[in-house]
Backbone as JSON Lines, residues from 0, in Angstrom:
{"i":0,"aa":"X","n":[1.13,50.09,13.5],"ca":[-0.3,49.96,13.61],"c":[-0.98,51.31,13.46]}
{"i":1,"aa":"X","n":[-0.49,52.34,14.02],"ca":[-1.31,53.49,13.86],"c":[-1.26,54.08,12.74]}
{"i":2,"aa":"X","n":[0.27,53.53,12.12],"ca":[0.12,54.11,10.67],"c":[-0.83,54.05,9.83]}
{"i":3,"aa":"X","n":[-1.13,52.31,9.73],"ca":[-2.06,51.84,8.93],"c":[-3.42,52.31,9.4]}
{"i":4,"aa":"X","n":[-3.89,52.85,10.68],"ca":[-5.03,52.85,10.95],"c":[-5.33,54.34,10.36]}
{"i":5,"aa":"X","n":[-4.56,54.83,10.51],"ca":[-4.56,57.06,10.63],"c":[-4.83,56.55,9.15]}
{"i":6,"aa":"X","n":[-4.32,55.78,7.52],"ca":[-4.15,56.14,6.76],"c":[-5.52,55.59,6.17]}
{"i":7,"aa":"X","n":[-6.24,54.6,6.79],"ca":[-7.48,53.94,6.55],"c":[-8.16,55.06,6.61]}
{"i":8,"aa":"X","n":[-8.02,55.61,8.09],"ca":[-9.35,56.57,8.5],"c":[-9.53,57.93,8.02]}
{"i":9,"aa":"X","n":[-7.91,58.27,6.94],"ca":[-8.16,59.39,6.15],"c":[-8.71,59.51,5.06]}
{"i":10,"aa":"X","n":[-9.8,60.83,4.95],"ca":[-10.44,60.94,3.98],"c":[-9.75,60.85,2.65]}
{"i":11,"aa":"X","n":[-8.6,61.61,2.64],"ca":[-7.63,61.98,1.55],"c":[-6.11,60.75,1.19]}
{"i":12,"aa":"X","n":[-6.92,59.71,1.43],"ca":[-5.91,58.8,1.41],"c":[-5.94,58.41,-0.12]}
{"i":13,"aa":"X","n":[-4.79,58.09,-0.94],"ca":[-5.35,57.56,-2.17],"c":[-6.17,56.0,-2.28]}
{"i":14,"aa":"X","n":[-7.13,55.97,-3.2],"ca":[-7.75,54.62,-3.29],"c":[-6.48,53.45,-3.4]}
{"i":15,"aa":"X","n":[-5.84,54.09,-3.71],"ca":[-4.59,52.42,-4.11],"c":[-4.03,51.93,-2.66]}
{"i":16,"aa":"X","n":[-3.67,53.0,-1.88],"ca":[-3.45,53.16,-0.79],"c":[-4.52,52.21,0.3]}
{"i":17,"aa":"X","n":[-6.34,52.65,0.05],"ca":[-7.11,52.32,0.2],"c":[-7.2,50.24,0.28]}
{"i":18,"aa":"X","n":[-6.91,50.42,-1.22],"ca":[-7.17,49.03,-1.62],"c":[-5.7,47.5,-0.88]}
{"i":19,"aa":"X","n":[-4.77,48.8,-0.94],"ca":[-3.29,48.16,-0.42],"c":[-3.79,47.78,1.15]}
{"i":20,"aa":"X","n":[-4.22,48.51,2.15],"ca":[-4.27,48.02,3.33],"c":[-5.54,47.14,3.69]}
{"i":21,"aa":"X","n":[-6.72,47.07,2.3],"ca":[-7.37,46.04,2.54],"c":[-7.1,44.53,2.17]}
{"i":22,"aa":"X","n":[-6.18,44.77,1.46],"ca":[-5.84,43.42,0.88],"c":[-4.71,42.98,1.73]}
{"i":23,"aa":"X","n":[-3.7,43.78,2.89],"ca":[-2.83,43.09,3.06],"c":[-2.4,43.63,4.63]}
{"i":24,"aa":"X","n":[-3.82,44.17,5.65],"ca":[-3.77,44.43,6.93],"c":[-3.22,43.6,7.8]}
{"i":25,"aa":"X","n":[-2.42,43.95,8.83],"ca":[-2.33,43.12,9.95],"c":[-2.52,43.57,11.25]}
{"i":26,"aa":"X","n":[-3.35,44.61,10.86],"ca":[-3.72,45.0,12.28],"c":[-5.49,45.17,12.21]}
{"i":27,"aa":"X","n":[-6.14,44.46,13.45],"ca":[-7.55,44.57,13.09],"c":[-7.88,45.94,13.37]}
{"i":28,"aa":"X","n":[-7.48,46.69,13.76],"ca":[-7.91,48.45,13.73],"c":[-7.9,48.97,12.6]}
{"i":29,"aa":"X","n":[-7.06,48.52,11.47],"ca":[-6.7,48.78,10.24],"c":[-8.3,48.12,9.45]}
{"i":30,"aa":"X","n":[-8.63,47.24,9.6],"ca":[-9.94,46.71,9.06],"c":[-11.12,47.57,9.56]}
{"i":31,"aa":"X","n":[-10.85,47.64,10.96],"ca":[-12.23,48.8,11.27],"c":[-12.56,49.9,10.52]}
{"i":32,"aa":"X","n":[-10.89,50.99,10.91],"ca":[-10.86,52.11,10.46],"c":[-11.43,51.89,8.54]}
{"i":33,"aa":"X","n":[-10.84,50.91,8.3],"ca":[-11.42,50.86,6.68],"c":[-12.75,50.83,6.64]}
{"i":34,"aa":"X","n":[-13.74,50.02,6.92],"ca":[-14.96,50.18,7.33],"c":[-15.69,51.33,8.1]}
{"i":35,"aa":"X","n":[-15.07,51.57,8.98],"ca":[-15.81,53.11,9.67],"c":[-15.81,54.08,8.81]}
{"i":36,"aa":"X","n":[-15.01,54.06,7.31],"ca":[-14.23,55.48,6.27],"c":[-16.44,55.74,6.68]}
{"i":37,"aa":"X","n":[-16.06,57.55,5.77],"ca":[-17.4,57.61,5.65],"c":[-18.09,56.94,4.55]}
{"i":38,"aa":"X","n":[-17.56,56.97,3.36],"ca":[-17.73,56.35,2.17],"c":[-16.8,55.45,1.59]}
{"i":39,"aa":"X","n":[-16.64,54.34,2.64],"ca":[-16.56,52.72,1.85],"c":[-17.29,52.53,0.55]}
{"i":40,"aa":"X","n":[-16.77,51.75,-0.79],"ca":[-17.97,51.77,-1.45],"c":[-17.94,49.98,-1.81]}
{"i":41,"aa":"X","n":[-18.46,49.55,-2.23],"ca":[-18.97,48.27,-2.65],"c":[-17.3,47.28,-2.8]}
{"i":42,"aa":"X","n":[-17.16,47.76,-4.5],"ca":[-15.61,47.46,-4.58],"c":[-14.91,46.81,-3.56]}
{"i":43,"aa":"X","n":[-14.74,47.99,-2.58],"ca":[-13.3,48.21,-1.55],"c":[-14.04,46.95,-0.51]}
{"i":44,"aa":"X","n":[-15.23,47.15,-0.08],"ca":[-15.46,46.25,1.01],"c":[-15.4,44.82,0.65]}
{"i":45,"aa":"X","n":[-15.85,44.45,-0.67],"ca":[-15.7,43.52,-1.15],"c":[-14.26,42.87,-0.99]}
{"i":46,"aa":"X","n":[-13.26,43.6,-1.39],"ca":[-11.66,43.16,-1.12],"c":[-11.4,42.94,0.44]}
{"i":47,"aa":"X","n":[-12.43,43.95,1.19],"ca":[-11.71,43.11,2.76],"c":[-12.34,42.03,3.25]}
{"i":48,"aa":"X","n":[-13.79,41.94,2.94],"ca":[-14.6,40.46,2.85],"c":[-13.68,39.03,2.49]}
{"i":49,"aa":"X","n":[-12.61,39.51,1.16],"ca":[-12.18,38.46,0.67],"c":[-11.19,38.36,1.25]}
{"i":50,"aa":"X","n":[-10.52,39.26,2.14],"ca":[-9.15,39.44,3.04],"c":[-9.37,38.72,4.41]}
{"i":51,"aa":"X","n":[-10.8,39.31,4.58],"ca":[-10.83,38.57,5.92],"c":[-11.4,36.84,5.91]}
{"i":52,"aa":"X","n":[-11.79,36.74,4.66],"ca":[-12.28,34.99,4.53],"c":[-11.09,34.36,4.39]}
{"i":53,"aa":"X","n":[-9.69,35.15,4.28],"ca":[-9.47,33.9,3.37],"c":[-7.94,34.61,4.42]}
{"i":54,"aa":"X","n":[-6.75,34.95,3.91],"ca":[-5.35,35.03,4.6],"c":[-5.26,35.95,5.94]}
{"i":55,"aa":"X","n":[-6.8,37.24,5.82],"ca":[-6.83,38.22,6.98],"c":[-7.85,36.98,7.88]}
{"i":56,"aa":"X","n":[-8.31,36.29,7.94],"ca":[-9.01,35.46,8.88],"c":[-8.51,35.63,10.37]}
{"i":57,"aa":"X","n":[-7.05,36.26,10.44],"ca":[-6.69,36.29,12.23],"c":[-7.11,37.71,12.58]}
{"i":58,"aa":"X","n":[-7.47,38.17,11.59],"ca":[-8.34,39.64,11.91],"c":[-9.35,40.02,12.58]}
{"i":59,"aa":"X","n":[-10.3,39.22,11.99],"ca":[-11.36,38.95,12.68],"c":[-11.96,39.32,14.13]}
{"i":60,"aa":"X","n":[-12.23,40.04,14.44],"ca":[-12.88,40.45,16.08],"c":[-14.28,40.86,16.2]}
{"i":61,"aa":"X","n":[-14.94,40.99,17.3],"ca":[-16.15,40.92,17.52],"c":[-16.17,42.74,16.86]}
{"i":62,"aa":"X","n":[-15.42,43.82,17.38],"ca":[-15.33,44.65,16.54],"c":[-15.79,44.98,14.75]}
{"i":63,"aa":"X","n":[-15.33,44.26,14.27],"ca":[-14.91,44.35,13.29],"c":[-15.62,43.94,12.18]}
{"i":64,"aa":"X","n":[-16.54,42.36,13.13],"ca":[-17.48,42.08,13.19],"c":[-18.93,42.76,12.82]}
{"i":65,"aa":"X","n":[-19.43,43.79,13.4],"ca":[-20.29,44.5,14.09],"c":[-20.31,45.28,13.53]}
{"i":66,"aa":"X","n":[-19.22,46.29,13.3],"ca":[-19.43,46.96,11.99],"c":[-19.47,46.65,10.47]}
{"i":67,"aa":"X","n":[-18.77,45.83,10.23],"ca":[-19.04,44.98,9.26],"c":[-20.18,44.56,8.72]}
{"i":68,"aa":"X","n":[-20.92,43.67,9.49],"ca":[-22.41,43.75,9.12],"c":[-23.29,44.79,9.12]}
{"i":69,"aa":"X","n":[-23.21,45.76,9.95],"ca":[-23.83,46.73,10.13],"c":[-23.71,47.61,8.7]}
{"i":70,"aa":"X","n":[-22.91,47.44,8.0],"ca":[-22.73,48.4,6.61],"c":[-22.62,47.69,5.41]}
{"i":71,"aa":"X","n":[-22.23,46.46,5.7],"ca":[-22.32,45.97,4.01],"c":[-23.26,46.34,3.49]}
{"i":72,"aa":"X","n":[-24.58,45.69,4.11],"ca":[-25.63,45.48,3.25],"c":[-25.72,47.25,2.7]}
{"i":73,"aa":"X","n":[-25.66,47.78,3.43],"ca":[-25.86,49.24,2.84],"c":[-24.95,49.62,1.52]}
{"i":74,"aa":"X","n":[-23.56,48.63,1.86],"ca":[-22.85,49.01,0.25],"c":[-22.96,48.2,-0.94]}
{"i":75,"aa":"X","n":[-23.33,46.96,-0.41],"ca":[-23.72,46.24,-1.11],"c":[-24.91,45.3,-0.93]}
{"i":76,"aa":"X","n":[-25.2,44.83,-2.32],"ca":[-26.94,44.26,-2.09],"c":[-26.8,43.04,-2.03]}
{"i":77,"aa":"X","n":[-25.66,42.4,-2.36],"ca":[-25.16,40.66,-2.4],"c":[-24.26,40.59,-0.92]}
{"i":78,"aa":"X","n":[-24.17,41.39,-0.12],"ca":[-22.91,41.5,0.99],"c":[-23.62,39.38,2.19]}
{"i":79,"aa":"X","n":[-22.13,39.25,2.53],"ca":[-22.47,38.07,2.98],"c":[-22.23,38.35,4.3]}
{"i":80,"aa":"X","n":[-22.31,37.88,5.64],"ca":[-22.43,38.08,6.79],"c":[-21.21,37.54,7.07]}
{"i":81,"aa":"X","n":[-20.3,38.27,8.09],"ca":[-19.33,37.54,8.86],"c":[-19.62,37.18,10.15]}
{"i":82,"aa":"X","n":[-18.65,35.96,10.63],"ca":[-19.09,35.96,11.92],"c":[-18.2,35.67,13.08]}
{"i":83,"aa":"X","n":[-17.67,35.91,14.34],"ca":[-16.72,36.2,14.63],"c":[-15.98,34.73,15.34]}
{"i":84,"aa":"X","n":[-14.76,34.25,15.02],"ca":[-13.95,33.09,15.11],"c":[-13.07,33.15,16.42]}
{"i":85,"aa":"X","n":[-12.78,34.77,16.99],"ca":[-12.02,34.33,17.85],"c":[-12.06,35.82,18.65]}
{"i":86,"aa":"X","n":[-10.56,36.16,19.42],"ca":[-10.73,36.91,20.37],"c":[-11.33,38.61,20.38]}
């Protein structure tokens, strides 16, 4: 878990790297830290939107949540709202 989170929350992480732990997290700190980066950009959030609708759905936390909305719209102008399912 901390791996994935330290490698989200580094600046100098490669984008593939980037795109690898949004598409295939299992830790919801790993989703935050991706979202908290300073510069998420449209793209990337888009892939965890579709991670967390659809196979990351046990991800999901009021966390994760919260920031989540709090920044899409800023990366994106179509961003859809999540909303939180469980613990």
């Amino acid at each position: 878990m901390a791996t994935d989170a330290a490698l989200a929350a580094n600046p100098a992480t490669p984008r593939d790297v980037l795109q690898g732990l949004a598409t295939s997290a299992r830790y919801a700190e790993t989703i935050y830290a991706l979202m908290d980066r300073d510069a998420p950009d449209c793209p990337l959030a888009e892939e965890i939107t579709a991670y967390l609708t659809g196979k990351g759905k046990f991800l999901v936390r009021d966390y994760n949540v919260g920031i989540y909305n709090a920044r899409m719209p800023k990366l994106c102008a179509q961003a859809p709202s999540l909303h939180s399912s469980g613990p």
